[in-house]
LUMFIPA-31615 format. One record per atom (N, C-alpha, C): y, z, x; residue in one letter. Coordinates in steps of 0.2 Angstrom, whole numbers, plus 5000, padded with zeros to 4 digits. Layout:
<recs>
YZXA
...
</recs>
This chain:
<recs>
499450005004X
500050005000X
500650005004X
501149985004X
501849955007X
502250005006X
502450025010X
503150075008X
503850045008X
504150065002X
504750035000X
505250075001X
505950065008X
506350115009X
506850115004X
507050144999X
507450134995X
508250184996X
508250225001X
508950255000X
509150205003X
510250225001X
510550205003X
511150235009X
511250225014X
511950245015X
512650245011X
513050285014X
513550245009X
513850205010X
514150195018X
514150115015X
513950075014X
513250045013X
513050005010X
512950015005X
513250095001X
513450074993X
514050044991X
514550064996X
515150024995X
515249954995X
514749934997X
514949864999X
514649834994X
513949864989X
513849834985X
513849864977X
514249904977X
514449944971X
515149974970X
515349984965X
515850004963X
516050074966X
516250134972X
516350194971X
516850234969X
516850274968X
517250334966X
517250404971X
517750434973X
517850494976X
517850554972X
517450594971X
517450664968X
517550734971X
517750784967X
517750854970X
517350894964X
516950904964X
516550944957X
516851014960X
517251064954X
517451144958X
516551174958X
516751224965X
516251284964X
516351314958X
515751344955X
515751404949X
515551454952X
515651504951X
515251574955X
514851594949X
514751554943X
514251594937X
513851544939X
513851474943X
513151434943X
513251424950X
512551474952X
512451454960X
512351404964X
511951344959X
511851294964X
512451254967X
512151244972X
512851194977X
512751134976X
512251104972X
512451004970X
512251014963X
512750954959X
512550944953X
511950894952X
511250874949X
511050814950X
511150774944X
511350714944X
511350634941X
510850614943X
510450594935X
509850544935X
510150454932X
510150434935X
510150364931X
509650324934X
509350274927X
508450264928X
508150264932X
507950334933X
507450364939X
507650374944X
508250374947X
508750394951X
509050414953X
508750484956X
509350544955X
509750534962X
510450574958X
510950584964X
511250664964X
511250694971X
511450754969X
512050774973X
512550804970X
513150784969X
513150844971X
513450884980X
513750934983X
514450954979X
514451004977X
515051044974X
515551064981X
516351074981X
516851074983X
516951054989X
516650994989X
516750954994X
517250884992X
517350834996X
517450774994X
516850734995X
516650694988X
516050674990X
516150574986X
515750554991X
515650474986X
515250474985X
515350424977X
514750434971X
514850364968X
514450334966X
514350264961X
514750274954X
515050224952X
515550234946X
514950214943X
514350234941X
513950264936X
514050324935X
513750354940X
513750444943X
514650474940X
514950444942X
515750454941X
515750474933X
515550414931X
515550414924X
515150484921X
514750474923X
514350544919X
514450594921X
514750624926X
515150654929X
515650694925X
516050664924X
516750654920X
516450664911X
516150624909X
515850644902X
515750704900X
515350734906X
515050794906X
515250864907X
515950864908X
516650914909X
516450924919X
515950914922X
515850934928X
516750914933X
517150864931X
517850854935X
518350894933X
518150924927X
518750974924X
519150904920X
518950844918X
519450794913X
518750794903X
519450814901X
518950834895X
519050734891X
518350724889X
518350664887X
518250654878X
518550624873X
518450634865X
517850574866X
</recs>
């Protein structure tokens, strides 16, 4: 069976996707230190109070999700 490398850097995401720069706040009520994003089958986990690049999918559900502090109707 073949092994398939699927990660990417980033820049090889940037070059081939749309990115976004984020800062998700620390909570001291939620300990984890990344948030995870799945889209189809593909998690991303998102380091809290950092500056971090993430795919304008990830962005999006991000943001949906109150994790950026922008409240969405």
């Amino acid at each position: 069976m073949e092994k398939v490398e699927t990660t990417k850097t980033v820049k090889e995401t940037k070059a081939t996707e749309k990115v976004k720069t984020v800062i998700i706040p620390v909570n001291e009520k939620d300990p984890d230190n990344y948030v995870p994003v799945c889209i189809n089958g593909k998690i991303f986990q998102v380091k809290k109070g950092e500056e971090v690049d993430v795919p304008e999918e990830v962005y999006n559900i991000l943001k949906r999700s109150g994790y950026l502090g922008i409240k969405v109707k």
